[in-house]
C-alpha positions as CSV (number, residue, x, y, z in Angstrom):
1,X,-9.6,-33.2,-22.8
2,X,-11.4,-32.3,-19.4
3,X,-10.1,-28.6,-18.3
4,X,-7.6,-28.8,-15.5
5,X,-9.6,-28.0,-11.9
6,X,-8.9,-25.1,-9.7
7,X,-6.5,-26.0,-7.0
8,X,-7.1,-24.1,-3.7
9,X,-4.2,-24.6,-1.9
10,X,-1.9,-23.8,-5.1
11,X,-4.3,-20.9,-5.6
12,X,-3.6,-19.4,-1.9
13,X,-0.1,-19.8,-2.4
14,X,0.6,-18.1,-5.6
15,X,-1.7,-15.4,-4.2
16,X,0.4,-15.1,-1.3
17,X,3.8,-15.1,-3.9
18,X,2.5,-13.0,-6.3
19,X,1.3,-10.5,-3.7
20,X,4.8,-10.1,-2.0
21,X,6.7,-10.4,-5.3
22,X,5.0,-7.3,-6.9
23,X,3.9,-5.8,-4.0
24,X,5.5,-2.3,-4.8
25,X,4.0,-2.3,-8.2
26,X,0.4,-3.6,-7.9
27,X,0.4,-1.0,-4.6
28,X,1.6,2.1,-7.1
29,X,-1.0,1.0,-10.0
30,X,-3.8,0.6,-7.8
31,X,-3.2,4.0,-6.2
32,X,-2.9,5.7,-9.4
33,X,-5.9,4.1,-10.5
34,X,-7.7,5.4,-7.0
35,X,-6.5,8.4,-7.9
36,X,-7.8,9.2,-11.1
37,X,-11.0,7.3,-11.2
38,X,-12.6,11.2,-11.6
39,X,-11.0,12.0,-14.7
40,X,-12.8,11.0,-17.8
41,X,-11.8,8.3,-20.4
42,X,-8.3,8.1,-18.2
43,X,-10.5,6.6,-15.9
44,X,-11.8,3.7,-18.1
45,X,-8.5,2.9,-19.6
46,X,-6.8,2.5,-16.0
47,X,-10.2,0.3,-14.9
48,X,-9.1,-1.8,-17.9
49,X,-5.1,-2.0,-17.3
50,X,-5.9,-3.0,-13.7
51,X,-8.9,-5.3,-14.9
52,X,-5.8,-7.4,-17.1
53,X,-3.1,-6.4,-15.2
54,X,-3.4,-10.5,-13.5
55,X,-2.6,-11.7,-17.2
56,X,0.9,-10.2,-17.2
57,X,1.5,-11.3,-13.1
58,X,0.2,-14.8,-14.0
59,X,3.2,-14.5,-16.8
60,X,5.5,-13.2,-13.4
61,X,6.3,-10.3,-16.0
62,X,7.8,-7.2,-14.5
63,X,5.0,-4.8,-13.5
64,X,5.5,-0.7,-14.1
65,X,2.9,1.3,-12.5
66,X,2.6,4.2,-15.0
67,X,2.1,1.5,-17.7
68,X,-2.1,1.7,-16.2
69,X,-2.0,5.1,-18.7
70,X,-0.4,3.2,-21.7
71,X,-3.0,3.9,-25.0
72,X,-3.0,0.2,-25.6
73,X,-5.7,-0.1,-22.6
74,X,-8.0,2.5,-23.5
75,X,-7.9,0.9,-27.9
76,X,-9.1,-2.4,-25.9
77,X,-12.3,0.1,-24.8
78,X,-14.7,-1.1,-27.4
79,X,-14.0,-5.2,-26.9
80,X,-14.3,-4.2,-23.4
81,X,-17.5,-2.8,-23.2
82,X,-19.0,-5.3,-25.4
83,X,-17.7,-8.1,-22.9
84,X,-19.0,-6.3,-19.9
85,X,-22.4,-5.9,-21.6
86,X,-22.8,-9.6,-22.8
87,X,-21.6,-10.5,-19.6
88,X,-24.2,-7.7,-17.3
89,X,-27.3,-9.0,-19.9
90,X,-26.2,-13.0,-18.7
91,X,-25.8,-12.2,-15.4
92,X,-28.9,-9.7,-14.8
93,X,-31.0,-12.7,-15.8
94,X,-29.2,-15.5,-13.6
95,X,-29.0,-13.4,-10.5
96,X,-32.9,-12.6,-10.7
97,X,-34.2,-16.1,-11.2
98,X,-31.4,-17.6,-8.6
99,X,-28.7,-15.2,-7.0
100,X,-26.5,-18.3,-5.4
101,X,-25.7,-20.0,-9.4
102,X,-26.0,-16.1,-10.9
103,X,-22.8,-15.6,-8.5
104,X,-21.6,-18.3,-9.6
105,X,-22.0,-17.9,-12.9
106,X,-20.4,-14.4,-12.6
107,X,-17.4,-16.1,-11.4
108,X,-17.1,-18.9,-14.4
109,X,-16.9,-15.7,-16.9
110,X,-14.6,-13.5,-14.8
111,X,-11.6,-15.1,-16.5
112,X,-13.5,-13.3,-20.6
113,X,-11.4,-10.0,-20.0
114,X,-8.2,-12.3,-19.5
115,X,-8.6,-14.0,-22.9
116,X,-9.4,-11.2,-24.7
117,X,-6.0,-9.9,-23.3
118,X,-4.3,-12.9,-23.7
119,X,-5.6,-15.0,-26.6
120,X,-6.8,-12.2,-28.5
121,X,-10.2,-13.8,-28.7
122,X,-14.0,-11.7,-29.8
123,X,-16.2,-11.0,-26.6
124,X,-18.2,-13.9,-27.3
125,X,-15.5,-15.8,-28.0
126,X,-14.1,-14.9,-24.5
127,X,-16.7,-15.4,-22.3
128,X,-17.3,-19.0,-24.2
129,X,-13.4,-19.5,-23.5
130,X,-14.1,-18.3,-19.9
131,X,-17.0,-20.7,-19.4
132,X,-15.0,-23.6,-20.6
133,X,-11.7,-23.3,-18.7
134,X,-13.3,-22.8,-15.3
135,X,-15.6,-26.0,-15.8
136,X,-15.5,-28.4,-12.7
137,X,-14.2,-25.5,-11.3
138,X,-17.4,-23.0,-10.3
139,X,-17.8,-24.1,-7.2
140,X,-14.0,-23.6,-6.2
141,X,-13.8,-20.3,-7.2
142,X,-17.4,-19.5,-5.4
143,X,-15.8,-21.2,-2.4
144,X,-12.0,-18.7,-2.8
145,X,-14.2,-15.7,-3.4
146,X,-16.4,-16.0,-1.0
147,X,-13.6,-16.5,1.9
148,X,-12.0,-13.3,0.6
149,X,-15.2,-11.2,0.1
150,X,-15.8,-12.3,3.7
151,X,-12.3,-11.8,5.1
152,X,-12.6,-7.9,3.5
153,X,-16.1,-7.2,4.8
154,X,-15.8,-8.7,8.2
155,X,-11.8,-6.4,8.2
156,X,-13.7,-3.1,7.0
157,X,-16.4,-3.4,9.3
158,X,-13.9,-3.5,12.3
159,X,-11.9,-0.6,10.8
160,X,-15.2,1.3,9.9
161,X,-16.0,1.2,13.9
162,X,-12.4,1.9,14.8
163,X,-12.5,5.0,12.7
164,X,-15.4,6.0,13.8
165,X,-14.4,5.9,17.6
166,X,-11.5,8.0,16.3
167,X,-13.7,10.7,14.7
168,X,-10.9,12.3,13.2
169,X,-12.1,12.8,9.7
170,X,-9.1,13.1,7.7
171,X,-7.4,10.1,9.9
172,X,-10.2,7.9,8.9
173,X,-10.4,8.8,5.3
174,X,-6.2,7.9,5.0
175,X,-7.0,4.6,7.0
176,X,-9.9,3.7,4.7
177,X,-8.4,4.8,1.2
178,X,-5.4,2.3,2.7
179,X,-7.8,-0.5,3.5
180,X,-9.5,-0.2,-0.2
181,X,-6.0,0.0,-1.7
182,X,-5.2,-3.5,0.5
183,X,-8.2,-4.9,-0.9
184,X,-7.7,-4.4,-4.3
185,X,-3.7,-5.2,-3.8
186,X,-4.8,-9.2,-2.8
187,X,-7.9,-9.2,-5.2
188,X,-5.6,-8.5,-7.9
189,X,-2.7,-11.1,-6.9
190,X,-5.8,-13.6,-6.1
191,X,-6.9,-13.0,-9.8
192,X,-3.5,-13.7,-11.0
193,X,-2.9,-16.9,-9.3
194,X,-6.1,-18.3,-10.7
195,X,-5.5,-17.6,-13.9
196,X,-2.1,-18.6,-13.9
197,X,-4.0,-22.4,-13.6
198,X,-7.1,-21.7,-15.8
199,X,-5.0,-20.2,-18.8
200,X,-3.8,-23.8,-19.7
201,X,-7.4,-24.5,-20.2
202,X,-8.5,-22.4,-22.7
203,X,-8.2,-23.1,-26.4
C-alpha cells in the first residue's frame, strides 16, 4: 500500500489548531526547557521530552509542562543517542556530496524519534520507519520547512535590528529569548500536525 502523502493545507491547519489548543502548555515546556538547557543530564532528558512531545499533541493528549523532567525521557537516552548518531553519520555524508537532497533527506528521517516513542521500534528500525512513511512526501516537507525556516529568519532578522536600535541590553535579551520561545512554540505544533498524517504510514 503506497504511504499516504503529506497534505499542506491540512498540515498548516492542524499547526495553526494545535498551536492555539496547547498554547499555554507547549509555551511552559519550552521555557522550562530554555531554562535549564545548562544543567547536565536534566538537559538531555528535557531535549528529548520536547523532541517527542509532537507524538502526544498529534494524539491531542493533554500536555503538563513539568512532565519535560519525567525519568521516562532521560531512560529513552541511549535509543536516542544511537538514533541521532545513525542519523548525523547518514546525513554528514548526503549533505557533503549534495546539501539540497542531504536537507531533504534530513527531513524524510525527522519523523525516527516519533516511532521510537510511539511504536516502540530499534533506532534502525526507526529511521527505516521514518524513511518509509514520508515517501512521496520529501519534497512537501522540504517545501513546509523551508517556508517556516524562512518566515523565522527573515522575523529575527527584523527583531535583531529593532533591538539593536533599542540598545537596551536587558530589553533585547527578553525580546529575543521571547522570539526563540515563539519559534520553538510553532516548530513544535508544526511537528505535531505532520505527524498526526505520517503516523498512519508506518508499520
Amino acid at each position: 500500500m503506497e504511504p499516504k502523502r503529506v497534505d499542506i493545507a491540512a498540515a498548516a491547519a492542524d499547526t495553526f489548531a494545535i498551536a492555539t489548543r496547547h498554547a499555554p502548555s507547549i509555551i511552559a515546556a519550552v521555557i522550562l526547557f530554555l531554562l535549564t538547557l545548562w544543567v547536565p543530564y536534566v538537559n538531555l532528558g528535557t531535549l528529548i521530552a520536547l523532541t517527542l512531545l509532537p507524538v502526544r499533541l498529534a494524539r491531542d493528549e493533554r500536555i503538563e509542562a513539568l512532565s519535560i523532567f519525567r525519568s521516562e525521557y532521560r531512560r529513552r537516552m541511549g535509543d536516542f543517542l544511537l538514533t541521532a548518531a545513525l542519523k548525523q553519520a547518514a546525513l554528514a555524508l548526503g549533505t557533503a556530496l549534495l546539501v539540497i537532497p542531504g536537507v531533504v533527506l534530513a527531513l524524510a528521517w525527522k519523523p525516527a524519534y516519533w516511532c521510537l516513542a510511539e511504536h516502540d521500534k530499534s533506532p534502525l528500525e526507526a529511521i527505516r520507519a521514518a524513511e518509509a512513511a514520508t515517501r512521496g512526501s520529501k519534497w512537501r516537507l522540504f517545501a513546509l520547512f523551508f517556508a517556516f525556516a524562512l518566515c523565522a529568519t527573515v522575523a529575527g532578522l527584523a527583531l535583531h535590528t529593532v533591538c539593536r536600535a533599542i540598545g537596551i541590553s536587558l530589553v533585547s535579551s527578553i525580546v529575543l529569548f521571547a522570539f526563540v520561545v515563539l519559534v520553538l512554540w510553532i516548530h513544535t505544533s508544526l511537528c505535531a500536525a505532520l505527524w498526526k498524517q505520517l503516523r498512519g504510514n508506518v508499520r
